[in-house]
N, C-alpha and C positions, 0 to 999 in steps of 0.2 A: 765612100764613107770611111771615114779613121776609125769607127766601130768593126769594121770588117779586119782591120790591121790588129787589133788588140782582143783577145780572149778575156770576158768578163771575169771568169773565174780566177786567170793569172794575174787580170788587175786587182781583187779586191784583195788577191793572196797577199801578192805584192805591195799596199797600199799598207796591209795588216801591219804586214814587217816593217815598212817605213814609218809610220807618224809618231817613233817618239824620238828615231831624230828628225824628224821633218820640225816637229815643234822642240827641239832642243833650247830654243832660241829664247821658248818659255820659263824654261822650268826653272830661274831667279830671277825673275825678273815680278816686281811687288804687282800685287793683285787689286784691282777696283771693287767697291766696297759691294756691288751689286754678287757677287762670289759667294760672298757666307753663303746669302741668300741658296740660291742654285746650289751649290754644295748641301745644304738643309733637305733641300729635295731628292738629288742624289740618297744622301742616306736616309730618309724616307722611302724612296722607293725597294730598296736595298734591305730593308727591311722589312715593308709588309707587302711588295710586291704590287702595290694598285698603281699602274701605269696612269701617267698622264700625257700632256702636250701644253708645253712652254715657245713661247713664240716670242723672239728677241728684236723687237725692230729698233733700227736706230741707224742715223746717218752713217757716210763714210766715215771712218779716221776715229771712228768711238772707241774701237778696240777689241771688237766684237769676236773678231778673230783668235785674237790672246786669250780674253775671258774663255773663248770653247775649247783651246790648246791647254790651257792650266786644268779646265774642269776635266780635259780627257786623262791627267797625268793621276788627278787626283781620284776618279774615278778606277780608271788602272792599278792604284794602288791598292785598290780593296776585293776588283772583278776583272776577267779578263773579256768578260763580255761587254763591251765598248768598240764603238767603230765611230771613224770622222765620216763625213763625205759633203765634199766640197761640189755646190750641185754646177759652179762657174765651170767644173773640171769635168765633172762627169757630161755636161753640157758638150764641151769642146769635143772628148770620147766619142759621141754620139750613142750616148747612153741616157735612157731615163731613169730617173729618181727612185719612181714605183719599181723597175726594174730591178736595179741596183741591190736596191733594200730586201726586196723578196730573195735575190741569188745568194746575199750573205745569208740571210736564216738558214738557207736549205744548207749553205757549206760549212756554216761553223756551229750552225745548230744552237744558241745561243739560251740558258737558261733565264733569265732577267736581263735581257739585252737592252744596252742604253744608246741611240742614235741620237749623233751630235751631225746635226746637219748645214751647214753656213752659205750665206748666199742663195737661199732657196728661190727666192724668186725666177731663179734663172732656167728652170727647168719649169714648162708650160704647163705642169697639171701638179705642182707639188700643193694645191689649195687640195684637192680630190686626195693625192696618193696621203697625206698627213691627215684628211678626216678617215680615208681606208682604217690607217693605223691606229687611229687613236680610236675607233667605232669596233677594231679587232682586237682591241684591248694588247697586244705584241709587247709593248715597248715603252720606253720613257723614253719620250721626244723631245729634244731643245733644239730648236731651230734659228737661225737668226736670218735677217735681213733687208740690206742696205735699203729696196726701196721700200721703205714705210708703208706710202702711200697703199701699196698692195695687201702686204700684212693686216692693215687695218680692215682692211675695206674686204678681205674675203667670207661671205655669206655663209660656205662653209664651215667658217672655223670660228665664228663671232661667239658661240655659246658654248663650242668646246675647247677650245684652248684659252689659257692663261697667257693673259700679257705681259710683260715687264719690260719697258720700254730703256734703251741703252741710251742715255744722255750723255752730254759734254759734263767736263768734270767739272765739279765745284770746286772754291779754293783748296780748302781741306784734304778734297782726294788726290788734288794736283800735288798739294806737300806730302801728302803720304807717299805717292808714285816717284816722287824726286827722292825721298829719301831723309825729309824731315818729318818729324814730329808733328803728326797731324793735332788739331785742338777740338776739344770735344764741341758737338752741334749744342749750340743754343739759342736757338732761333724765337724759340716759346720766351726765353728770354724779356727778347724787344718786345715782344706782341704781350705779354703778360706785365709788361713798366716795371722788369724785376732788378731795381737800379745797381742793388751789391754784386749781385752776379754779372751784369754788362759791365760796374766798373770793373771788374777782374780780370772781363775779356780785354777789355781796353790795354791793362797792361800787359798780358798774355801776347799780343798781337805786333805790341813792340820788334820785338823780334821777329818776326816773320812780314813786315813791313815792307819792305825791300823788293820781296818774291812776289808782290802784288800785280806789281805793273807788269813783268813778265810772264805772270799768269792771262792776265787779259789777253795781252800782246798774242802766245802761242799758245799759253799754260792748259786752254780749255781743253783740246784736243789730240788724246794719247797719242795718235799718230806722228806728233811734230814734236815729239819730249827731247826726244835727244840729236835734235838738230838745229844750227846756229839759226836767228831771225831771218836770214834773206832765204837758206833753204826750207825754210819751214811755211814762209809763206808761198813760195813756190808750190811747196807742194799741197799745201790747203788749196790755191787755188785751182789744183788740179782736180780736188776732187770737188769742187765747184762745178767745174766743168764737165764731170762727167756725171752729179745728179743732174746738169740742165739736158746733158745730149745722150744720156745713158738712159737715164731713170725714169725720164719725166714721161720719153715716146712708150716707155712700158706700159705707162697709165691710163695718160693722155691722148689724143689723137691730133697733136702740135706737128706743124711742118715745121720745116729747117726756118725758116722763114722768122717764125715764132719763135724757135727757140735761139733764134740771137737776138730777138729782142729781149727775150728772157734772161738773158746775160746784161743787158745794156740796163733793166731795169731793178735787176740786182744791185748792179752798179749805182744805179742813179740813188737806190734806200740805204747802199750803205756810206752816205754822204750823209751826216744830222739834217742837213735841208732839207734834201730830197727825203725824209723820211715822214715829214709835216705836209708834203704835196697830198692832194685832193688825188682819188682815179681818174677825176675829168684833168686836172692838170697831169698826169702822169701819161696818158693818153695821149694828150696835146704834144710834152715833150717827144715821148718815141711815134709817134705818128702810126698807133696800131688802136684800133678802136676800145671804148671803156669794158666790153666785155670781156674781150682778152684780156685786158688788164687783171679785169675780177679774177678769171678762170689761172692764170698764174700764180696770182697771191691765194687765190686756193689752195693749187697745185704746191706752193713753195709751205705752203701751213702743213699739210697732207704731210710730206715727205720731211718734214719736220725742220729745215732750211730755218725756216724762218717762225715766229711766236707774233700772233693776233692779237693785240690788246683794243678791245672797243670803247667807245665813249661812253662815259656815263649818263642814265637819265630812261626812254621811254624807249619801247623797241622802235618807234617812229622818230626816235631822233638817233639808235643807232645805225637806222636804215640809209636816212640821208648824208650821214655822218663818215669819213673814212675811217677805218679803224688805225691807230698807230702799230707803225710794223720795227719790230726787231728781232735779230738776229738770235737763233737758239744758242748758239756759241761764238763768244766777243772774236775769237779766233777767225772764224770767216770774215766779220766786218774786217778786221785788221788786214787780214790777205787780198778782200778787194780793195781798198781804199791803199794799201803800199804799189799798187799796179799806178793810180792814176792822181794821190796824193799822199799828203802828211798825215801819218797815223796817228790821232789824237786818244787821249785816255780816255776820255769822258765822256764819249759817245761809247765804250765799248764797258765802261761802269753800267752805265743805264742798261745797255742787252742782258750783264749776269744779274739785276737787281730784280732787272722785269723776271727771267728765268724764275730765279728764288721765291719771291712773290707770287706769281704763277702756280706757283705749288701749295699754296697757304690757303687760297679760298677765292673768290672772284676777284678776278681784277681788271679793271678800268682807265680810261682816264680824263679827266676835264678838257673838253674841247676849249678855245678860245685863247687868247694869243699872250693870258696871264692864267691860264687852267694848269693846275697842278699835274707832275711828271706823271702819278699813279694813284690811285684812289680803289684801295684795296679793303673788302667785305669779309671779314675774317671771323666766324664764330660767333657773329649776329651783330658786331665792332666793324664800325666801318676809322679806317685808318687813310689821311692823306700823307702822301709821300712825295718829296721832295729830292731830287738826287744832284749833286753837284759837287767838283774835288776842292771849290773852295768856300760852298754854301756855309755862313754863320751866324742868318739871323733866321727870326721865325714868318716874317712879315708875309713872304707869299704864302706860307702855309695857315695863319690865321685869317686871310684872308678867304683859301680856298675850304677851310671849315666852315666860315660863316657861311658862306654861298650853299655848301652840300650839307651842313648838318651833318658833320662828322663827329667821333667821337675824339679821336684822339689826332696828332699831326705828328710825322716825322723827317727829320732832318737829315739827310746820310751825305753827311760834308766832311770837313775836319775838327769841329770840336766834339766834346762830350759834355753832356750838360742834361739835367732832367729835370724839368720845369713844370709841375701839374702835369696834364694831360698832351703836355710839348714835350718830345725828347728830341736832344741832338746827337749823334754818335759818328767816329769819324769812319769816311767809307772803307778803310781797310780793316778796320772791326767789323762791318757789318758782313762783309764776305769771309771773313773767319767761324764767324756765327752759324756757317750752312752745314 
């Protein structure tokens, strides 16, 4: 065992001394807006001392790692009781987590001690050692970790820990992260038909126009910021490949077998065809039966891969119904889809609308082969949604109100226009608007 090689007390000594240049690499580099937040709690806790546990899931390449580098430095600036630990690391060591954690108290003795813990999944009891901690009142916890699915789903920590899920970046944080002038959210905006304010954004967004298509392209995901398109796809689709053959066996109980079909039908959703297939036609195509199908697109829901949009209507028609599947972030379609075609824009509009959307209040969408893109329940307003880069009339969207009895219809094309209870807006405004 490499535990036998290495003295826990001279690694954590040594660990101590190393992580502010270990994360040197942080400390200018602009921060993701999810930070205030976390920092808020930092000095909360720093202040009245009531320990909690924050639990960060979120796919690869979100930057989950940055966010814990920046909050240790900023942390650091006001205690010197802060410790990292990387459980990927401590894993390799052959050290556990519970371990770990109890030998630093006893050695630095730590008055209001803040554990910043990443990648916890990787260490087999870190569900048990973070209820220990958070049940012994110790500590302020922030933990993060790549496989969701696990974070989610652990029993122990469903009532006691806070969630705050690490997502793909919005336009707005991708400008801020690059070093433009972020535009304030106005989102309530569109949903409230507040025309003076959206025409404002309209020309606000002028300028930042341009940054759009590259934002879909790679823009979602921190990981691929500062590298050209062909290595940025490469390296998303690395990490593709290692929630299929990494993450997924953590969870699930997939053979090898399955999980390259799991690959193959990644591939196949992020084709626009392939994403209107049936599970019986998906099935048919990879020659693995409809349950496995189910049990993936589970699996890829869980681990957050991928975002479930169901049809609208009775739970008996969303049963027989397949739900419409896209992409948490436009950046993975692009990375599989440059492996085996031409990477179009408009399928990777529709994944950040549905995202955005997704957040607002129920979202759906009209089965049938003239049903509208998204059919969203917003604050007791049901809204039909329309998405296309060079949609400019209202005709499918009046048509899909009359059928659902919606209240309002929207257009996210290239005009702007606000017509009663019809608005048009062009789609590089409305990813401004987040």
């Amino acid at each position: 065992m490499v535990s036998l090689m290495v003295d826990l007390n001279d690694y954590l000594l040594k660990l101590s001394a190393e992580l502010p240049g270990r994360f040197d690499y942080a400390r200018n580099l602009r921060k993701r807006f999810v930070f205030e937040k976390l920092a808020r709690v930092v000095d909360e806790y720093l202040n009245d001392g009531v320990p909690r546990t924050l639990l960060l899931p979120g796919l690869r390449g979100t930057g989950k790692t940055t966010l814990l580098a920046q909050l240790y430095f900023y942390t650091l600036s006001q205690t010197s009781d802060v410790i990292y630990f990387s459980a990927d690391e401590l894993h390799l060591l052959g050290f556990g987590l519970h371990e770990a954690i109890e030998r630093y108290f006893k050695l630095f003795q730590p008055e209001r001690p803040i554990i910043l813990l990443d990648e916890v999944q990787y260490d087999d009891q870190w569900d048990l050692t973070l209820k220990v901690l958070h049940d012994s009142r110790k500590a302020l916890v922030i933990a993060t970790g790549s496989s969701a699915i696990r974070l989610r789903e652990s029993p122990d920590l469903a009532r006691r820990a806070v969630h705050i899920g690490i997502k793909p970046l919005s336009f707005n944080e991708y400008l801020h992260l690059i070093g433009e002038e972020a535009l304030p959210p106005q989102l309530d905006a569109l949903f409230e038909w507040e025309a003076d304010k959206l025409e404002k954004a309209v020309s606000r967004t002028v300028r930042v126009g341009g940054k759009v298509e590259g934002y879909l392209r790679t823009g979602s995901l921190p990981v691929a910021l500062e590298f050209d398109e062909k290595t940025a796809y490469e390296l998303i689709f690395s990490l593709i490949e290692r929630v299929i053959y990494k993450d997924l066996p953590e969870v699930r109980n997939f053979d090898s077998s399955t999980l390259d079909s799991a690959m193959r039908l990644l591939v196949l959703l992020s084709n626009p065809k392939g994403e209107r297939f049936s599970y019986e036609r998906l099935s048919k195509v990879l020659g693995i039966s409809k349950g496995t199908v189910m049990e993936l697109v589970r699996a890829f829901v869980a681990s957050g891969l991928l975002l479930e949009v169901p049809p609208v209507g009775s739970v008996s028609k969303k049963i027989r119904r397949s739900p419409k599947l896209k992409f948490l972030a436009p950046s993975f379609r692009a990375a599989l889809l440059s492996k085996f075609d031409v990477v179009e824009i408009a399928p990777l509009l529709e994944d950040a609308v549905a995202l955005y959307l997704s957040e607002e209040g129920t979202l759906e969408y009209e089965p049938g082969k003239r049903g509208a893109d998204f059919v969203l329940t917003r604050k007791g307003k049901r809204y039909v949604v329309e998405v296309g880069l060079g949609k400019d009339d209202y005709s499918q969207v009046k048509r899909s109100m009359e059928r659902l009895g919606a209240d309002f219809g929207i257009v996210i094309g290239k005009e702007f226009e606000v017509n009663g209870n019809l608005l048009m807006i062009p789609w590089w405004t409305f990813l401004g608007l987040v």
